[in-house]
N, C-alpha and C positions, 0 to 999 in steps of 0.2 A: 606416314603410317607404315607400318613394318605389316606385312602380312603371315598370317599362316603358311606350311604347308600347303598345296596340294590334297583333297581328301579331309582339312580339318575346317571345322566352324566354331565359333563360339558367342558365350551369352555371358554380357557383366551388366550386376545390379545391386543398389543398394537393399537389403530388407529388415534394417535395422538392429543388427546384432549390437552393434556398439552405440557405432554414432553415424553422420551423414555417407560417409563415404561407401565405394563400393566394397562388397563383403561375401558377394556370390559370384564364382566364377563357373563356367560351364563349356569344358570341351568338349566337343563327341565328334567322331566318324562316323559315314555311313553305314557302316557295319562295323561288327568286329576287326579289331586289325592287329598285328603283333603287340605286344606291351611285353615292358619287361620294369621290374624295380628293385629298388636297394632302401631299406629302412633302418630305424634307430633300432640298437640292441638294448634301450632301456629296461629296467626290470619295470616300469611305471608306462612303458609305453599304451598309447591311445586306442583307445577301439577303431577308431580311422587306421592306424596304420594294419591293426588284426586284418581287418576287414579285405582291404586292400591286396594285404600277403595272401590270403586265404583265395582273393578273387584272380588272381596273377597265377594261380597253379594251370593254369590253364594256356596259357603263354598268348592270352588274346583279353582285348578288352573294347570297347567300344565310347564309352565317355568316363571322365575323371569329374568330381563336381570339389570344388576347395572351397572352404568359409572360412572366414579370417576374422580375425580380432576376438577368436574365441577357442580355445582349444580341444576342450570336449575329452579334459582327461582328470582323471582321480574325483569323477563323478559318479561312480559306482556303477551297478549292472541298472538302473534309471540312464545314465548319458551312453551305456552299449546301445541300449533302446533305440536313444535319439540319432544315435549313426545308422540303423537298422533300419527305421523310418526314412530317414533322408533318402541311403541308398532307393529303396522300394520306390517312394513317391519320384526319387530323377528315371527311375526305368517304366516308368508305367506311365510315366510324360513322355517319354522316348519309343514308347512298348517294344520294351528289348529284356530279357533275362536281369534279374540283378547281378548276377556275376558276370554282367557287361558294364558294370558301374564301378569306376573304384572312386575312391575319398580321398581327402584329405581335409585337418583339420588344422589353424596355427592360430595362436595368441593366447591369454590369459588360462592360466591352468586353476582348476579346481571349482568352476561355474557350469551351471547347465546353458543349456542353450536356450533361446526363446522359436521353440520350435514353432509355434503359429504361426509367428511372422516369415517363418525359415522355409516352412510348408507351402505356407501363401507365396511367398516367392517362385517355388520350382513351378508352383502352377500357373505362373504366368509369363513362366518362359515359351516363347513362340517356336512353336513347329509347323515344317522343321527348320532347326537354326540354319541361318544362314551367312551372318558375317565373318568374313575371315579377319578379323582383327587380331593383332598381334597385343599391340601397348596396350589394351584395355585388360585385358586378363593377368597382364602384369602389375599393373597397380592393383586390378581389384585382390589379390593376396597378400598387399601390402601389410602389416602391421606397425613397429614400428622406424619402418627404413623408410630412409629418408628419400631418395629415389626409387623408378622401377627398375628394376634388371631386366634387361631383356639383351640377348644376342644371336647373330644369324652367320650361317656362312653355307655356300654353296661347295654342292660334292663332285671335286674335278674343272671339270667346266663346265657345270650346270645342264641340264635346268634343274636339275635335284637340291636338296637344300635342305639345312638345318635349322628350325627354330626356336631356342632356348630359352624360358622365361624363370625365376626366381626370385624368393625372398629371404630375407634373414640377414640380421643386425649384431644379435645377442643369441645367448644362448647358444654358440657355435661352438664346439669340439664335438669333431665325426669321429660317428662310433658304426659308419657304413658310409654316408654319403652324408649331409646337414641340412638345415635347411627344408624348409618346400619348393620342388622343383621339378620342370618339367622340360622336356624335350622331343621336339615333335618333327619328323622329316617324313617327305612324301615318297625318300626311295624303296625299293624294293626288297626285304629283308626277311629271312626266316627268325620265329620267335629266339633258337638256339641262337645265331650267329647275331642277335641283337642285344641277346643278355649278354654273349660273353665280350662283347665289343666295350658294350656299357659298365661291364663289373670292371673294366679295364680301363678304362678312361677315367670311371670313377677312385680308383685307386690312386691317378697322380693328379686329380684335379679337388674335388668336393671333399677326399677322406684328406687331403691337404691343406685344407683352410680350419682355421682355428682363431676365436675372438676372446671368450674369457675361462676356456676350459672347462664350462659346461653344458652339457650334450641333452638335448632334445628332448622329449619325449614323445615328436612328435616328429621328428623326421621324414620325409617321404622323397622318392629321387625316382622320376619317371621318366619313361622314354617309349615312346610307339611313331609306328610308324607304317602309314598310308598304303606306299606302295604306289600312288597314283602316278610316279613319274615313272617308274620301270625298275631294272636292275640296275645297280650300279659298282664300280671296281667295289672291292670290299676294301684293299686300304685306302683309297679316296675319303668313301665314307666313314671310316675311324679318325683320319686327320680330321675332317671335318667336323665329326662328333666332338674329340679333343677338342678343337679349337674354339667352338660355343661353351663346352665346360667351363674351359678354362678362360676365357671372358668374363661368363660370371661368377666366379672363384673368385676373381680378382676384385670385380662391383662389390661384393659380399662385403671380404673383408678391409677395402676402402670404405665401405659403407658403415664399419663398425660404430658402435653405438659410442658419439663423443670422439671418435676418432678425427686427429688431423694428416695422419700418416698412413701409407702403406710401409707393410714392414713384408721383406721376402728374405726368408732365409735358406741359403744354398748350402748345404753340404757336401764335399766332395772326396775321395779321394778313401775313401770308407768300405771296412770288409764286407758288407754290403747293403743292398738299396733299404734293409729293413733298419739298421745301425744309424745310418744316412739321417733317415728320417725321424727315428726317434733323439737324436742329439738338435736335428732342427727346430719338433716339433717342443724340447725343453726349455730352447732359445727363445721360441716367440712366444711362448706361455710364460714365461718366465715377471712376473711384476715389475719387476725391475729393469729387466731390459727395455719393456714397452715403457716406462715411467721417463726412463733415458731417454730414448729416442725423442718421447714426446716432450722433455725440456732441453733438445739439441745437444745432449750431452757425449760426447763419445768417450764411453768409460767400458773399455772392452774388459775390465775387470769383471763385469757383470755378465759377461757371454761368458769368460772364461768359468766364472759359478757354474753356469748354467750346466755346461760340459761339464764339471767336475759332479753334476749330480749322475749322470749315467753310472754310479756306481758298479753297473752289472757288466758295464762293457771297458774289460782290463787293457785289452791292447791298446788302448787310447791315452797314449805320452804324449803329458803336456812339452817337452822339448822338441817334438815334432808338431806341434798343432799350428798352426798358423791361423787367426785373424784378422779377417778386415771388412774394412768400413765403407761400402763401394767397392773400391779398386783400390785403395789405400792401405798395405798393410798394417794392423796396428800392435799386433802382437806377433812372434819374440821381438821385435825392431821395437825403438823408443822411438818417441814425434816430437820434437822441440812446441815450443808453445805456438807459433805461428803457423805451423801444419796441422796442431790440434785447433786451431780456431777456425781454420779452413776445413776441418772434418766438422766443426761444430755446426757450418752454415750450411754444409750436405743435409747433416741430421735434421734439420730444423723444416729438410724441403716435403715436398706430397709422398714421394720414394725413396726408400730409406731400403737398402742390400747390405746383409749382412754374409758373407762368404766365410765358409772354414774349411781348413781342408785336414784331413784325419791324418794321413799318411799311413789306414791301416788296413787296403788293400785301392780297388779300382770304379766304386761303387760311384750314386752321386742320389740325391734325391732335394727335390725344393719345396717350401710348404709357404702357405703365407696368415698373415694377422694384421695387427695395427696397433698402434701405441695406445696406449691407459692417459683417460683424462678425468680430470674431477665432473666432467659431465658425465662419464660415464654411472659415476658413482652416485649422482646426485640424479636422474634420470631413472634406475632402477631401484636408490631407496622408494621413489614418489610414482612408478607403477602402475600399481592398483587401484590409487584414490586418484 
């Protein structure tokens, strides 16, 4: 069992939003403690996320409450309500201010909630919480992934420590960070020096992961922190931070819905890290590339598209561009058929590296996805029913 922080407790339970599984999760600290977050820029976004933004201006927060399998958006000023309610009813179980409660909401869009049962539930959560459980809070966010995310790393040489939990399958292209997710350490931290840590991590890790190119509406990306273990170096605790991110960056889009592959694509050698990323980021969206990967194909014709759509960025000559498949160049060079069959049994494996290099200055940036399956398709027609 992976434990909390230091400073954090939690309560998971089912109250029947969907079906049997758990669907209430409940973090809180003793008190208020720094939080800081990053959300979806939907024009559709959820009154969970409003709420959240609105309760984060304050650069502290005291408990997060997620419900899953239910998203609680494009249900009009009736489902603002039912966020409105929820918050109130976890602070008056807590008896703490409501803008010591933030939300979060994920799963089916455009359903009310079955608030009695949701109600019933917070009021039988036990105070005060006590269990420091890690894996339970992670699954209970679950929707439809198919593992939990969960990852930990200690800051320096301990005892301080990160503990990152996360969900999301589908519906990933970050328009801030993706996903619901949370990260919780007991070092010592001012609310400034945590947001800018986190909008920074967030940048190469969450705004980096991309599954079918659309973006959330419910997004939430959290992070607070205890303080119960003391102060600690500050680049310690950003590698540290980093390192949890990007763990579950990588669970996420392994995790993709139907996916048999991780796909990582590197760009390097780019006027810069913003260039970088956007050429990456066409790569691993790109249908065709993921259709490739996922039938062991190595047809760098299909990344060469991909690049050829950056339309806006001129300096990028295909006669300098380079290609490859791993460590394998495939473009300008030609593969005789026996080293293209040996790229084909690369492709075919769980990691699939796609490297480019621009040669249009000194830049680099890496994003990640996964290959396109008929499950994925077949999966998302079937949904809702």
């Amino acid at each position: 069992m992976v434990r909390l922080p230091d400073g954090f407790h939690s309560h998971v339970a089912n109250v029947g939003v969907k079906d049997t599984t758990d669907d209430l999760v409940l973090v809180t600290a003793d008190r208020p403690v720094p939080a800081v977050g990053v959300f979806t820029r939907s024009r559709f976004a959820g009154s969970s996320v409003k709420v959240s933004r609105s309760h984060l201006s304050s650069g502290h927060a005291r408990a997060i409450v997620v419900i899953s399998k239910n998203a609680n958006v494009a249900t009009g000023p009736e489902g603002a309500c039912d966020t409105d309610h929820v918050v109130d009813r976890v602070a008056a179980h807590l008896d703490c201010s409501p803008d010591d409660v933030l939300i979060a909401f994920t799963g089916v869009i455009g359903r009310r909630l079955p608030m009695e049962r949701i109600l019933a539930g917070i009021d039988r959560i036990p105070v005060p919480v006590r269990s420091d459980d890690a894996d339970g809070p992670a699954r209970g966010i679950m929707t439809t992934d198919s593992v939990a995310k969960l990852a930990t790393a200690t800051i320096g040489g301990g005892p301080a420590r990160v503990v990152g939990l996360a969900k999301g399958v589908g519906m990933i292209e970050p328009d801030m960070a993706t996903h619901i997710s949370l990260l919780l350490t007991d070092a010592q931290v001012s609310p400034s020096e945590l947001d800018a840590m986190f909008r920074r991590v967030v940048e190469k890790t969450f705004n980096c992961v991309s599954i079918d190119t659309d973006t959330s509406t419910s997004d939430t990306s959290i992070a607070m922190a205890s303080g119960a273990a003391g102060r600690v170096d500050s680049a310690a605790f950003e590698t540290a931070l980093h390192a949890v991110a990007l763990d579950l960056t990588k669970q996420i889009a392994r995790d993709g819905e139907g996916a048999t592959s991780l796909i990582e694509v590197h760009v390097d050698r780019s006027r810069n890290t913003a260039q970088a990323k956007r050429v990456a980021k066409m790569v691993v969206n790109s249908p065709l590339v993921k259709t490739a990967v996922h039938g062991g194909d190595p047809n760098w014709g299909r990344v060469a598209m991909a690049i050829g759509k950056c339309t806006d960025d001129t300096d990028i000559d295909p006669e300098r561009t380079v290609i490859r498949f791993g460590d394998t160049a495939v473009y300008p060079r030609r593969l005789d058929d026996a080293a293209l069959a040996e790229l084909s049994t690369y492709m075919k494996g769980p990691d699939v590296r796609i490297h480019i290099s621009l040669e249009t200055g000194s830049s680099q940036a890496t994003v990640w996805g996964c290959d396109l399956s008929d499950t994925y398709v077949r999966f998302n027609a079937d949904y809702t029913t």
